[in-house]
N, C-alpha and C positions, 0 to 999 in steps of 0.2 A: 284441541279444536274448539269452536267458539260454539255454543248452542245459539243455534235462530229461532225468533219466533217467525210468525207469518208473514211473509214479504207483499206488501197491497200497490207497491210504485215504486218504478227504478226511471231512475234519469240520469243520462250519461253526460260528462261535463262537456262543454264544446269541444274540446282539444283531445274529446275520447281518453284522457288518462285516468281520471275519475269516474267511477260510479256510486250515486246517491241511491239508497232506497229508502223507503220509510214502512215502518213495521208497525204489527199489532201491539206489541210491546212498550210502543209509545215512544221510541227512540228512532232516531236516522242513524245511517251509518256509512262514511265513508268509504269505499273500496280504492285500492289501486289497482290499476290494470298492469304495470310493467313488474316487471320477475326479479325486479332486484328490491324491493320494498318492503320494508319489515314495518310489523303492526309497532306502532309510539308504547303500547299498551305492555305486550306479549314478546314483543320481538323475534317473534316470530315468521316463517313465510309460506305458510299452508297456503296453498290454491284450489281455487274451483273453478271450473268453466260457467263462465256465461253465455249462455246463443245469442247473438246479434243479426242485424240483416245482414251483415259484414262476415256472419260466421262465426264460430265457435271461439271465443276470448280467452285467455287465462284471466284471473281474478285474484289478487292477493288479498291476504286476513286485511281488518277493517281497521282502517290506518287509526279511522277517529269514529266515538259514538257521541250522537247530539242528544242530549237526555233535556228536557222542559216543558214538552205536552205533559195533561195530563190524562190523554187517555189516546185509542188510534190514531196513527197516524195513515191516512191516504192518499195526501197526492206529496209531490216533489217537485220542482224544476229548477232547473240554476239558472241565473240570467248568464246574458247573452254573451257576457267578457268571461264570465267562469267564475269570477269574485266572489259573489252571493249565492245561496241557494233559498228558496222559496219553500215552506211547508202548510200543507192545513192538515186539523184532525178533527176528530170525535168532538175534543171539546171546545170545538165553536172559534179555536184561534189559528191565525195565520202568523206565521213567525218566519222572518230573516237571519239568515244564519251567514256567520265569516269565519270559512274554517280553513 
């Protein structure tokens, strides 16, 4: 199982298959939502639930980690096709990501 640090923004991709969050730790991290998806990393398929407005999700291990801040990471969002995701942190930069 993966250890987390602190989760400060979760952003779900348009197409709900994806979830971004960005952590204390300084790193994003991709999640899959569907049950057949092994981590690229671990290959592994631990789940966890996430609550949604939608209800209770499964959540597979973290397909991908974005590591390049160099300090919090607090917000997230993907644009609007699911392509890109959008981060700022602690240390004053905003960064686009293609994962």
């Amino acid at each position: 199982s993966e250890a987390c640090a602190a989760v400060y923004a979760l952003a779900w991709a348009p197409d709900s298959r994806m979830l971004a969050s960005a952590s204390k730790d300084s790193t994003l991290k991709i999640w899959s939502t569907a049950d057949d998806r092994r981590s690229a990393a671990t290959g592994e398929t631990t789940t966890t639930t996430a609550t949604t407005t939608k209800g209770p999700r499964k959540v597979a291990a973290a397909l991908e980690t974005l590591s390049g801040h160099l300090d919090e990471v607090f917000a997230v969002d993907w644009a609007p096709q699911g392509a890109h995701l959008a981060s700022a942190s602690k240390d004053r930069t905003l960064k686009v990501w293609h994962p």
